[in-house]
N, C-alpha and C positions, 0 to 999 in steps of 0.2 A: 474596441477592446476594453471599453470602460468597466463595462460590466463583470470581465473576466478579475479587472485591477480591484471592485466590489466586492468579488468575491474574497478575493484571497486575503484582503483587509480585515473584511469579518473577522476571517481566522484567524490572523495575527492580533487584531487589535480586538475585539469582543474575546476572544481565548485569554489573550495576556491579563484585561482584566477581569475576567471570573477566575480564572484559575490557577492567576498567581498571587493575588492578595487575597488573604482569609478566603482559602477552596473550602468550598464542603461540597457536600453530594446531591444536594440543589441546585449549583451554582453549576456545576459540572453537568448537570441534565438539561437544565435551560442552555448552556452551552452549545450543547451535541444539538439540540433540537433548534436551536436560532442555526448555527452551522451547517448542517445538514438539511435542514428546512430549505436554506436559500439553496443549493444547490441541488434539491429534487424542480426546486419550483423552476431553475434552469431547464433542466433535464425534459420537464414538461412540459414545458409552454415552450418549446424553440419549434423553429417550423421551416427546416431544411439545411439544419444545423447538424453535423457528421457524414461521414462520406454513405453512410450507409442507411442512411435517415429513410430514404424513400423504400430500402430492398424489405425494411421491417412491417412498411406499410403494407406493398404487396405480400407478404407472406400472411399478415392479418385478414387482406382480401382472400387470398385462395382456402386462408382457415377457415372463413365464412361461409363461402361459394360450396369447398367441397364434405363431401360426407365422412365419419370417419379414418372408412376404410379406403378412400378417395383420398384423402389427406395425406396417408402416410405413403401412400403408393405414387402420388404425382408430388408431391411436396416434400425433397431432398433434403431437411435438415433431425437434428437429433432429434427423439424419440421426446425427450423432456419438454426442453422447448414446443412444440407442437401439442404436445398435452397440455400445457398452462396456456399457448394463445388460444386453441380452439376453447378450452372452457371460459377465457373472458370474451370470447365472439357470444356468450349468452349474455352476458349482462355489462357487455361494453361495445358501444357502435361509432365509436371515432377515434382517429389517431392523439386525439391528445389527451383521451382519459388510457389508450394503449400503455402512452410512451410513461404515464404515471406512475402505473403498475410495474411496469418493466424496474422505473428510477429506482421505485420503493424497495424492489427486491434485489437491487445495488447496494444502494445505499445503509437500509436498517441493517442489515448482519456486518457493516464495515461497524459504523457507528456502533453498535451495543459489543465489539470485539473490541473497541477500541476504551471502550469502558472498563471492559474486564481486564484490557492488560496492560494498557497504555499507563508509563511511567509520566506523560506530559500530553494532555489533551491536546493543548492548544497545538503545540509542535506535529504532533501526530496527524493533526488534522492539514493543516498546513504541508505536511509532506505527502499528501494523497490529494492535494491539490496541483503543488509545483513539479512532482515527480510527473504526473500528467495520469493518474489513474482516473481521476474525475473525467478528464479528456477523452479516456480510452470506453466512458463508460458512458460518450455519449453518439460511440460509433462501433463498439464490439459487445453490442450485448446480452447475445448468447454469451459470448466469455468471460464479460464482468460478472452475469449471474455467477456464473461456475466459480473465477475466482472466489466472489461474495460467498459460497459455499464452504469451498475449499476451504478459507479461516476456521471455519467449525473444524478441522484435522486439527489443529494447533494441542489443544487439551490431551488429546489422544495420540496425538506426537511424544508431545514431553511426558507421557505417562507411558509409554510405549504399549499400547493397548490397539494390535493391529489391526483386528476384526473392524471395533467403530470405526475405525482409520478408514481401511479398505470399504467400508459401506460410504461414509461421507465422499468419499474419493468419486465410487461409483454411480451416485447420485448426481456430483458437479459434472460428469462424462457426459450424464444423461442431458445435457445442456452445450456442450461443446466438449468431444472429443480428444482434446489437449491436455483437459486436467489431471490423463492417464501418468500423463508424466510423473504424478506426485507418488506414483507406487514405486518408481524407486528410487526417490528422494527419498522413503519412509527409509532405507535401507541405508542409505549413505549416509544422510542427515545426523545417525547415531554415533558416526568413529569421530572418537577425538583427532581433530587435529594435530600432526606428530611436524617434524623434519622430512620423516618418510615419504607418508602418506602425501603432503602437498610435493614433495621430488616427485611422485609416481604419479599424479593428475595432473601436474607439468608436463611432462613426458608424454602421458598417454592424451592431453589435451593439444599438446602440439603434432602429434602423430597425426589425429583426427582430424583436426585445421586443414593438414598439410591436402590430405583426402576426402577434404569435404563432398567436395562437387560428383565423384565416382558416388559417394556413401549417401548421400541425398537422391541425385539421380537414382537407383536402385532403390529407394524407400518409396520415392514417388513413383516409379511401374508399379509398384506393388502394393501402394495405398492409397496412392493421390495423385491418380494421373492427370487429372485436372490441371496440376501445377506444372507438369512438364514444359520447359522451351518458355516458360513466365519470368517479368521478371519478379517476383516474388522468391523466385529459387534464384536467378541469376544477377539478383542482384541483393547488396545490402546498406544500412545506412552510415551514416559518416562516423569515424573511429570515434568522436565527440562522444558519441552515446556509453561512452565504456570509461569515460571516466569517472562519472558519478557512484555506478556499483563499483568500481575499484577503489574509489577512495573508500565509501564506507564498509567495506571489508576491510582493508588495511586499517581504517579506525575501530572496528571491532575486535582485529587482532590485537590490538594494541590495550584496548578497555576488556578482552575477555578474563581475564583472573579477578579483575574488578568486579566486573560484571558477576563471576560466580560469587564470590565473598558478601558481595551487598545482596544478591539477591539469592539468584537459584543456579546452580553449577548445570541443571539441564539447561536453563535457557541462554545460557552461554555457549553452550555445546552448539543448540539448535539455529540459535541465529546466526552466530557466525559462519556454521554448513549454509544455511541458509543463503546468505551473503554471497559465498562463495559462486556457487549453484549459477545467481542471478548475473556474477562479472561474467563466469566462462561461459553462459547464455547469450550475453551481451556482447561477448567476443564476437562469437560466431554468427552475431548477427549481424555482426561488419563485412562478412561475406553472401549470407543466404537473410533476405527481408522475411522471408516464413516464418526463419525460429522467432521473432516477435511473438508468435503466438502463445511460447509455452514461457515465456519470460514474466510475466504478470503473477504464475502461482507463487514463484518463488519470491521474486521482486517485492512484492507488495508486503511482507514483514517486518523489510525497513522501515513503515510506522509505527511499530513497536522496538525495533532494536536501536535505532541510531536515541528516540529518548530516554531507555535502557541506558545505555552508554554515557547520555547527557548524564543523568543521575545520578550516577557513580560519583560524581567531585560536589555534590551536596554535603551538607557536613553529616558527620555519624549521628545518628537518633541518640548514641549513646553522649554523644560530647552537648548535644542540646538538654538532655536530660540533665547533667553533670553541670550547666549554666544556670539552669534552675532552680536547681540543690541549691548552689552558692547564692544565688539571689534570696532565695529564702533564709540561709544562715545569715547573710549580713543584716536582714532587718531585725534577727535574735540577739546579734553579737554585740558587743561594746568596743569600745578605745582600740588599742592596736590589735587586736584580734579580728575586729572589724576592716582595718586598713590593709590585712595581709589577705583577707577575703577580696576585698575591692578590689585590690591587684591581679588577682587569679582571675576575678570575675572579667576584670577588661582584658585578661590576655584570652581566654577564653573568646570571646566575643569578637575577637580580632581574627580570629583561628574561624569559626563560624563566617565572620562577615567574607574573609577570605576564598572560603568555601564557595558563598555562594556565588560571589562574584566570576569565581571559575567558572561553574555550574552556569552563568547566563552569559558568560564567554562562551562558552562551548555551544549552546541553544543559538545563541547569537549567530555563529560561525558557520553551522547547519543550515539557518536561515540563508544565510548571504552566499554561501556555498553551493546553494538549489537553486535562487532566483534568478542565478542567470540562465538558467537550464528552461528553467519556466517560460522566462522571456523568449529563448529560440524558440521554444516549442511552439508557442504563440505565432509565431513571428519566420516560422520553417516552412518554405514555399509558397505559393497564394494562399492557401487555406490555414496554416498552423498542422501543427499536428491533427491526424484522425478528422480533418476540414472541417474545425469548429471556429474557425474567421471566416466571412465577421458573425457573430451571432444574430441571429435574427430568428424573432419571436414572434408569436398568435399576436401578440400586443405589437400595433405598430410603433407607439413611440421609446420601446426599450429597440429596434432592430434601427432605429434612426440617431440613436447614442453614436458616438465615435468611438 
């Protein structure tokens, strides 16, 4: 697991320093691209790493073997996917320039999303590593493409602009079928959260709980009988997994007035629905393993909102401005005019240092908050999650690391 403990250092310790001492937009690019670089170059070169490593190769083979119209008719998966592996069977003939291609189209639309929204690279990154989305995207990648997609909704969310919405939406389906789900997220995603409204998704969350297994059963005669009498449907994973989106929904409720005042009142709306969406996902997947699948569209936002929320106890732009001022006046001022400046100037400065200190309290706590999660995840039955233990690579002496 060295390599996984490699990984996740990068982010914390290469993120920490580019992009908390003197950031600029350089520093932040080299960043993303040292970060995400090592983590395609994972994605690439592993060689029977995820549970599902082998099923992507045969799918590559029959995309080879068979003709278009042979393709779509013996070869059970979305329409998308099968359009993008059959056109790289022209100009790719091995699985490890495949699983490349595949990483690339994970990975860049996470990263350049993360660019655009992210209030804290480093952290962002780092929570798409511990949360296990990097994990999920080296074993579901029909669905990580789609989530990777799904992010492009974001803009078109908080601007409520349904059309791109429902096309971006429509697009990520065409890769795995689950991203459906985000068409009526687009709907709920918009009500403020009242008293009410969380009584009546109480209520109506526990009713559905109560009925799961009749309401499921009944979805799968009727869509996915494949899954009947699996345990996939009969069973789910350990309650563990519902604490992490529960906390960070309980901490988003708590930073959302914050949240809208510093920033934007829509994205406070949006991620805390967001948030919400991902716990009573994660509920129900302590009974039924399936819903795992549609938990990732929602989920995956907490790399923008939990460093949202860090944010918020930075100090005001207005009070750094206002320290500035008075720096400048005291090198104008003279005798005690100067000394009553000086005083402002350090209580100011004290009120800042305060700030920030909260501010990498809170990044902190995030940190330490997730890494135990990471480590089960690692560390959760022989393989780890999604059977990425132990890693092993094209290269034999990275698969011979401990």
């Amino acid at each position: 697991m060295l390599i996984y403990g490699i990984n996740l250092t990068l982010a914390l310790g290469l993120g920490i320093l580019l992009c908390e001492f003197r950031p600029n937009q350089r520093k932040k690019i080299a960043y993303l691209a040292a970060a995400f670089g090592f983590m395609w170059f994972l994605g690439t070169f592993r060689d029977g790493t995820g549970y599902d490593y082998e099923s992507y190769i045969n799918i590559f083979s029959d995309c080879i073997a068979f003709s278009w119209g042979e393709m779509f008719e013996r070869v059970n998966f979305e329409p998308g996917f099968l359009i993008l592996t059959k056109l790289m069977t022209y100009f790719v003939d091995n699985s490890i320039l495949m699983y490349g291609i595949y990483t690339a189209l994970i990975l860049v639309p996470v990263a350049v999303f993360l660019y655009r929204y992210s209030d804290n690279l480093w952290l962002s990154t780092y929570l798409f590593i511990a949360l296990t989305f990097f994990a999920t995207s080296m074993n579901f990648i029909r669905q990580s493409i789609a989530a990777s997609i799904v992010l492009w909704c974001y803009p078109f969310l908080k601007r409520k602009k349904i059309v791109p919405y429902l096309f971006v939406v429509l697009l990520a389906s065409l890769f795995h079928r689950t991203a459906l789900i985000m068409i009526p997220v687009y709907f709920f995603a918009q009500l403020r959260l009242s008293k009410g409204l969380l009584a009546f998704y109480g209520v109506s969350v526990g009713v559905v709980y109560l009925f799961s297994e009749q309401i499921l059963s009944l979805v799968t005669k009727l869509a996915a009988s494949g899954y009947e009498g699996t345990i996939y449907l009969e069973e789910g994973l350990e309650p563990l997994h519902v604490v992490i989106p529960a906390l960070v929904f309980a901490f988003l409720m708590m930073m959302r007035k914050s949240m809208a005042e510093r920033f934007d009142e829509r994205d406070a709306i949006l991620l805390t629905n967001l948030a919400l969406f991902a716990m009573v996902i994660y509920l129900f997947i302590t009974k039924h393993f399936i819903l795992e699948r549609f938990s990732i569209y929602v989920n995956q936002f907490v790399m923008i909102s939990l460093p949202m929320a860090c944010a918020c106890f930075k100090p005001a732009p207005g009070l750094i401005e206002y320290r500035d001022s008075l720096a400048d006046e005291i090198e104008r001022s003279k005798g005690g005019e100067g000394k009553n400046l000086a005083l402002k100037f350090r209580e100011c400065q004290k009120q800042i240092s305060a700030a920030f200190s909260t501010y990498y309290g809170a990044a902190a706590l995030c940190v330490a908050g997730t890494i135990w999660y990471y480590l089960f995840g690692l560390t959760d039955g022989e393989r780890g999650f999604h059977g990425i233990v132990p890693y092993l690579s094209v290269f034999d002496w990275i698969s011979q690391l401990p």
